[in-house]
N, C-alpha and C positions, 0 to 999 in steps of 0.2 A: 504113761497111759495112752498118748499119742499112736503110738506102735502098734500095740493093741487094738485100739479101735481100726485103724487104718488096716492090719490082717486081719480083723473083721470083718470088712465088710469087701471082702475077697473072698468068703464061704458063701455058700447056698443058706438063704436066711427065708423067714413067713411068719407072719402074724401070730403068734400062738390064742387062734380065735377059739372060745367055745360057744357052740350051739344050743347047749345046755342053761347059759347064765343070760341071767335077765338085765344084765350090766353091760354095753355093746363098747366102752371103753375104760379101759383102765386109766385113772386119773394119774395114779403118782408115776405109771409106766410113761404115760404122755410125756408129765413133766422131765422125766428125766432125758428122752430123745431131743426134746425142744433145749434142754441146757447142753445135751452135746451138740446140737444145733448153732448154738453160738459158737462154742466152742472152737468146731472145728472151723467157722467162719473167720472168726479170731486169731485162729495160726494160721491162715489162708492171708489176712490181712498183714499179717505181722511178716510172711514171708514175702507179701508184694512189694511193700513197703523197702526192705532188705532186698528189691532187686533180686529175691532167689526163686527164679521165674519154675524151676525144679518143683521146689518145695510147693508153693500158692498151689500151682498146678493140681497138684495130687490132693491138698488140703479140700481146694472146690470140688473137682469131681468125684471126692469121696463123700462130698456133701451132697452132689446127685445121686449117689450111689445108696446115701442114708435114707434119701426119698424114697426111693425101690424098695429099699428093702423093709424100712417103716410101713408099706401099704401093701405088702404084695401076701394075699391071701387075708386079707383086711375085710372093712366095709366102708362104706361110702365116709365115715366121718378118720380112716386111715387114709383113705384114696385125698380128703382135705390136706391133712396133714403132711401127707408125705409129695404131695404138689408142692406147697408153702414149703418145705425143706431143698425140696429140689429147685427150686427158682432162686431162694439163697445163691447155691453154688454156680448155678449156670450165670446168676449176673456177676458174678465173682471173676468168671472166664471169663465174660464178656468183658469186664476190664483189664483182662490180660493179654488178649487174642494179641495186640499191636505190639506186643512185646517178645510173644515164641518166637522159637528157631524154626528154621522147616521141616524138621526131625517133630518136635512138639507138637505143630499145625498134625501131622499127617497121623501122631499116636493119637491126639487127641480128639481126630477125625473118626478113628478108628471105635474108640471109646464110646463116643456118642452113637456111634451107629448101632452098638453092642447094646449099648442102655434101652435108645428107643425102640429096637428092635425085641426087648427081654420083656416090657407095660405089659401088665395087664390089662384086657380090652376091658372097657367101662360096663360092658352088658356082663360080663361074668363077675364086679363087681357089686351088683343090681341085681342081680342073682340070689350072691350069695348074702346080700342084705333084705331083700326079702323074705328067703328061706328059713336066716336068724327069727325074723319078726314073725312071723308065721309060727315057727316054732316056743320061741320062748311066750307069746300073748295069744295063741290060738287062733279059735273063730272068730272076734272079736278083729284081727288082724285082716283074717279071708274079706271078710266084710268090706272093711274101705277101702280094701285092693277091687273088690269089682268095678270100681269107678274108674273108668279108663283112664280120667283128664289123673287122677291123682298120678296113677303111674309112669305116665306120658311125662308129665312134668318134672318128675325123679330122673328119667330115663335122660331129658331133653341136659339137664343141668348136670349130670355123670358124663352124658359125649361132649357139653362144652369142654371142661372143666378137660380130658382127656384131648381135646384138639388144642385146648389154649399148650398144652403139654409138649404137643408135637409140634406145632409151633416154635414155640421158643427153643427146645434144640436143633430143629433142623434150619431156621434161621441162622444160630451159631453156629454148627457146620457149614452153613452156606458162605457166609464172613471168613470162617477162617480158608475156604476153598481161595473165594477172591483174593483175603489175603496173597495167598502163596499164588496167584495168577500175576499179579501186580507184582509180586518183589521177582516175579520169573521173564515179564513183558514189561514193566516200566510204567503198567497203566491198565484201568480194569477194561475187561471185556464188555464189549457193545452187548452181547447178550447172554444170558445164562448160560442157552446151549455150548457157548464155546469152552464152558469149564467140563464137558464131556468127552471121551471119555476119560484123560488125563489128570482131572481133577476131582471128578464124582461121577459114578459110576451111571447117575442120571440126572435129566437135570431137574430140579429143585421143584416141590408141589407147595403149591398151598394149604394144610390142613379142612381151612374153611369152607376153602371154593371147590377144593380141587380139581383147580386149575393148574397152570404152571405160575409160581411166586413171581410176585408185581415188580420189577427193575427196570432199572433204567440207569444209562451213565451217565453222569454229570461231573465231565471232566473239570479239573481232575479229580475227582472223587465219582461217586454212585450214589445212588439211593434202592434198599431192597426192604421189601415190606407185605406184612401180610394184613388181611383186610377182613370184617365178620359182619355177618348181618346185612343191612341196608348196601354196606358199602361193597359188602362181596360182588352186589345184586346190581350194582350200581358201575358195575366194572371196576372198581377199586380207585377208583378218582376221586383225589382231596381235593378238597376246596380253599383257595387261598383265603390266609386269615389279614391278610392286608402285604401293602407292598414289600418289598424285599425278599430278594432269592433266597430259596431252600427253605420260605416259613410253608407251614401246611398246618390243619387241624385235623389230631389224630385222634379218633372215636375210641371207645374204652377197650375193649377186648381185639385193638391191633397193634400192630408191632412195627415202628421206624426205623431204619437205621441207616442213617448220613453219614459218609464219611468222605474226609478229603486226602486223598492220595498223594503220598510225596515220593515217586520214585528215586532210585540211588540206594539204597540199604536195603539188604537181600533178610538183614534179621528185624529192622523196623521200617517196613512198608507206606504205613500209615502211620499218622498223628493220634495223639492219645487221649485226645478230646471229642470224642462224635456224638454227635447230636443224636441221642437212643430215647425212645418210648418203649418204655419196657410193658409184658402185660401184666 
């Protein structure tokens, strides 16, 4: 079954939405994505577990790939769903990042670049959930759309909800960049830019701010992180939550990631305990 799902989701796949139905999700279709949801989570597990860093690999990113393809020509309550799938697998990576070869770091760089670059933008999302509701409930529908604050606040919660997204993979493309800086120099770069052009073809944004992403080296490890709201506004400075290095208090919709570097091994860089707030 594995086989199958996994050349599945190597085809051009879309929602099979209609416009027509006064039903915006299919229930038992749901359930079935969410039990191959584990699924695949579950052979991702079972090969990490097994040290078959191969296997895991392709298990997770076929689990972000199930995201895509779960929402892509959807509506707002697919564009949920296929979030919640895709964070699955990306935190799956993220426990494996310390464990690729530099062959993996660099496909798997390649991967995510492909993924986040394929999203559908949040406003053609908002769109086409509008158009639905409009269509399937009428006037009644035109009505509570003339209130700005309602639409605004659909709008506001579809471009989080797409930033939290971009986020979290370009975070982990950023990680595994450093990675492979560190097992190439013994030690991470003082600043982002210097993973350019050799490492990423730019260097690394914020979603929220964009800005360029919050770092700093904290030999021998770093810390990179992204930041939302108050804290974006606030230059991205955490607040100590009492004595002892590397504590920090991290606000809901941001992203940590500490890690401490042990150079010497070109395939395990890093230790395989970092200190992650995931979003």
């Amino acid at each position: 079954m594995f086989d199958e799902v996994h050349s599945a989701l190597r085809r051009p796949s879309a929602v099979p939405f209609r416009y027509d139905s006064k039903i915006i999700i299919n229930l038992d279709n749901f359930q079935k994505l969410r039990r191959l949801c584990w699924d695949l989570h579950a052979e991702g597990e079972r090969h990490r577990l097994a040290r078959n860093t191969i296997g895991a690999q392709r298990s997770y990113l076929d689990l972000v790939k199930l995201g895509l393809a779960s929402s892509r020509g959807g509506t707002f309550v697919e564009l949920l769903s296929g979030a919640a799938f895709e964070r699955f697998g990306l935190e799956g990576l993220h426990q494996l990042r310390g464990a690729l070869s530099c062959e993996q770091r660099w496909a798997l760089i390649a991967a995510l670049r492909a993924h986040d670059a394929d999203r559908e933008p949040a406003a053609e999302v908002l769109a086409r959930e509008l158009a639905w509701h409009v269509r399937a409930y009428g006037w009644p529908v035109r009505i509570s759309f003339i209130n700005p604050f309602s639409l605004t606040e659909v709008a506001e919660v579809a471009e989080q909800i797409d930033d939290v997204r971009s986020a979290r993979i370009s975070l982990l493309i950023c990680e595994l960049a450093l990675a492979q800086y560190v097992a190439d120099h013994g030690g991470p770069p003082a600043q982002l830019t210097e993973l350019v052009p050799q490492y990423l073809p730019e260097a690394p944004r914020d979603p929220f701010s964009g800005q360029p992403r919050i770092y700093r080296a904290d030999p021998p490890g770093y810390v990179v992180y992204s930041v939302s709201g108050f804290w974006a506004g606030a230059g991205g400075a955490l607040p100590s939550r009492g004595p002892g290095r590397g504590r920090s208090y991290v606000p809901t919709r941001s992203v940590v990631t500490r890690r401490q570097c042990r150079p010497g091994s070109p395939s395990v860089p890093c230790n395989l305990s970092p200190v992650t707030y995931p979003l």
